[in-house]
C-alpha positions as CSV (number, residue, x, y, z in Angstrom):
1,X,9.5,9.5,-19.6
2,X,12.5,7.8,-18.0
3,X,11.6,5.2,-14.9
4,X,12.9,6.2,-11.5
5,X,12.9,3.5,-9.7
6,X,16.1,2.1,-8.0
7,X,14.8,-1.5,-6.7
8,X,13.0,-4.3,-8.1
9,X,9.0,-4.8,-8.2
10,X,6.9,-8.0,-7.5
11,X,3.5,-8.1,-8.8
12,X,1.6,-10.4,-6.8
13,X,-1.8,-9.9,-5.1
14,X,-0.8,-9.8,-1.4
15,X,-3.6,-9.1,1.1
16,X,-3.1,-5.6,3.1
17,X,-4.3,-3.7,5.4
18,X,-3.7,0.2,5.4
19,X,-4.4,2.5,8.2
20,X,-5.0,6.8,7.8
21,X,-6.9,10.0,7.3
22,X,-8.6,10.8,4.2
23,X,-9.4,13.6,2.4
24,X,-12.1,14.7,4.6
25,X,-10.1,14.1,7.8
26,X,-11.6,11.1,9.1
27,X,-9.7,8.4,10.4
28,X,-9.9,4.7,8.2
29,X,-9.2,1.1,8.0
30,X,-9.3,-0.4,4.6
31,X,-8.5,-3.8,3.6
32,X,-7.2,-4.2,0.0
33,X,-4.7,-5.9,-2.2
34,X,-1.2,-4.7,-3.4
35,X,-1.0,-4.3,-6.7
36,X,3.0,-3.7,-7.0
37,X,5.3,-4.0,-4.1
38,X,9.5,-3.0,-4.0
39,X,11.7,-2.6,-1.4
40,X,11.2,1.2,-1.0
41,X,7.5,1.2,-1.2
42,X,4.1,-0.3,-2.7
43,X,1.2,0.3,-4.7
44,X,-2.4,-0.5,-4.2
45,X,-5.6,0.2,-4.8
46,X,-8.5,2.2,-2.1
47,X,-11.9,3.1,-1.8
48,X,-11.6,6.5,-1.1
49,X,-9.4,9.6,-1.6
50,X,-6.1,10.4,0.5
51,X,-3.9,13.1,0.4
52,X,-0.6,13.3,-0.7
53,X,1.8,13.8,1.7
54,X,-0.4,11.9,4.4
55,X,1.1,9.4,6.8
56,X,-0.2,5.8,6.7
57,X,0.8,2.5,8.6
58,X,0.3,-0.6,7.1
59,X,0.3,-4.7,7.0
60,X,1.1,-6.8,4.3
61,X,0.9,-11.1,4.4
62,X,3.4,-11.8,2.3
63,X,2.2,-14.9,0.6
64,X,-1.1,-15.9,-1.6
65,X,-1.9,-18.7,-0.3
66,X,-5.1,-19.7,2.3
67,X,-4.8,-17.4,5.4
68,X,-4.8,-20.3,7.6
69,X,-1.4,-21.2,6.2
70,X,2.1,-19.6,7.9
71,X,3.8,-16.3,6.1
72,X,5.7,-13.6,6.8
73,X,4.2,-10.1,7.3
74,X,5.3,-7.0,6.2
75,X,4.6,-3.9,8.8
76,X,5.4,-1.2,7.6
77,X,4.6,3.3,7.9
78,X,5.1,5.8,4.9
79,X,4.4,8.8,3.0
80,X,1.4,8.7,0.6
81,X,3.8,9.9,-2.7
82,X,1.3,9.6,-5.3
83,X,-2.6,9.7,-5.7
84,X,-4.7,8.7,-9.1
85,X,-8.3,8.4,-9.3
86,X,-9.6,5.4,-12.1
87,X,-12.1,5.2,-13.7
88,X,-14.6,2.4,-11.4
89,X,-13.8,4.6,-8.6
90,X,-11.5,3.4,-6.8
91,X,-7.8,5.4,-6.1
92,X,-4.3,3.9,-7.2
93,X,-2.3,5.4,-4.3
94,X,1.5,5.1,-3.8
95,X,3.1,4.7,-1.0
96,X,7.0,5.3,-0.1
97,X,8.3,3.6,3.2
98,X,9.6,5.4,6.0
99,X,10.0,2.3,8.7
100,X,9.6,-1.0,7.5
101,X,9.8,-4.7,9.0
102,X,9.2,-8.4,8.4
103,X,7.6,-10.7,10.9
């Protein structure tokens, strides 16, 4: 299978915070951690299911150190591209960006 992706990815584990509807229609909050992150979109891991297709808005500190410490932050909204349930659970859920900013 040949890889698709036309920008570079950073691995770190940035804090986030991502905003939507889930499967069953209800609205959520859930704090997690990105688990890959590019200039057209990110990666991370939720608690619960979301559809594909959905819209989400998000918040990213870009930086792993102490919160108390200055970074930049990453606000961003986008399409939910890709779901995949794993094994403990949780969902690996892929997200391509339709706005995007730095703060």
């Amino acid at each position: 299978m040949r890889d698709r992706r036309f920008s570079a990815r950073v691995s770190l584990p940035f804090h986030a915070r991502l905003k939507g509807v889930d499967t069953e229609g209800k609205a959520f909050m859930e704090d997690t951690r990105i688990e890959d992150l590019s200039v057209a979109g990110v990666r991370l891991r939720l608690t619960r299911s979301i559809l594909e297709g959905s819209n989400v808005s998000l918040a990213v500190r870009l930086s792993v150190t102490p919160e108390k410490s200055p970074a930049l932050r990453l606000a961003a909204r986008g399409t939910v591209r890709r779901t995949e349930p794993r094994q403990d659970g949780t969902w690996g859920v892929a997200v391509e960006f339709t706005r995007r900013r730095v703060l």
